[in-house]
C-alpha positions in Angstrom: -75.3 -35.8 159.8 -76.4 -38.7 158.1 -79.4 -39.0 160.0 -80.3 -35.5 159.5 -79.7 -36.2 155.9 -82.3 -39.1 155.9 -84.9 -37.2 157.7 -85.0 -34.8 155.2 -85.5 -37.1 152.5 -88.5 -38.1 154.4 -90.0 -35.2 153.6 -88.6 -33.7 150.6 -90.0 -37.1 149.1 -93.5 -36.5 151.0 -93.6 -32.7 149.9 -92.8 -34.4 146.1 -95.8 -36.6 146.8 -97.9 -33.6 147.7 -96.6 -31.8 144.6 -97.9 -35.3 142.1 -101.0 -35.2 143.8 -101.9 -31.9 143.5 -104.5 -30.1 141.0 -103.7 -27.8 138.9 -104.7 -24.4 141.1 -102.6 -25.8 143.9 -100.1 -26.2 142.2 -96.4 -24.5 143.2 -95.1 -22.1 141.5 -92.0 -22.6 139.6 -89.0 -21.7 141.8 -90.5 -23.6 144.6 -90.1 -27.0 142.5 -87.0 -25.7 141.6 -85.9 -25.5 145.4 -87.6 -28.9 145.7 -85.9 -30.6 143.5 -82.5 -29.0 144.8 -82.7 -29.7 148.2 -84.1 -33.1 147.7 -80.8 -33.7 145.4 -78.6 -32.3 147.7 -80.2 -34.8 150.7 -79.4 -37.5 148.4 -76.2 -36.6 147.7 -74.9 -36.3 151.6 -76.7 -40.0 151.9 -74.6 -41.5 149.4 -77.3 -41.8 147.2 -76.2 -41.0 143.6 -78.3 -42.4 141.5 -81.3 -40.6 142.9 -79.4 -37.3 143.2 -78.6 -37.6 139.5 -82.6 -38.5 139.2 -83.6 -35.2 141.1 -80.8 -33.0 139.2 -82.6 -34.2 135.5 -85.7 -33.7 136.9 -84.6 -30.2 137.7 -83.1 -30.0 134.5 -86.1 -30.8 132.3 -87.8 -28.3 134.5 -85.7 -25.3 133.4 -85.7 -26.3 130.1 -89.2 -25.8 130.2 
């Protein structure tokens, strides 16, 4: 489980990577951040990794703010 959990960290972080790098008319729409951010949280959360969780979660946050 924990290895499953750190796989998909590898590329929830590479699909954020993508996302940074992208111009603006391939850009995602709005929900798929949203899931990107969520499921990258969640990853970090079943690794023990808190304080990057909480990162994701904010990030998601400012997002629906928006």
């Amino acid at each position: 489980r924990l290895s499953a959990a750190s796989e998909a960290i590898v590329h929830f972080e590479r699909a954020h990577q993508l996302v940074q790098e992208a111009s603006l008319p391939d850009m995602p729409n709005e929900a798929d951040f949203r899931d990107l951010y969520t499921q990258l949280s969640r990853a970090y959360k079943l690794s023990g990794q808190t304080e990057k969780a909480l990162a994701m979660d904010a990030q998601l946050e400012k997002l629906i703010d928006s």
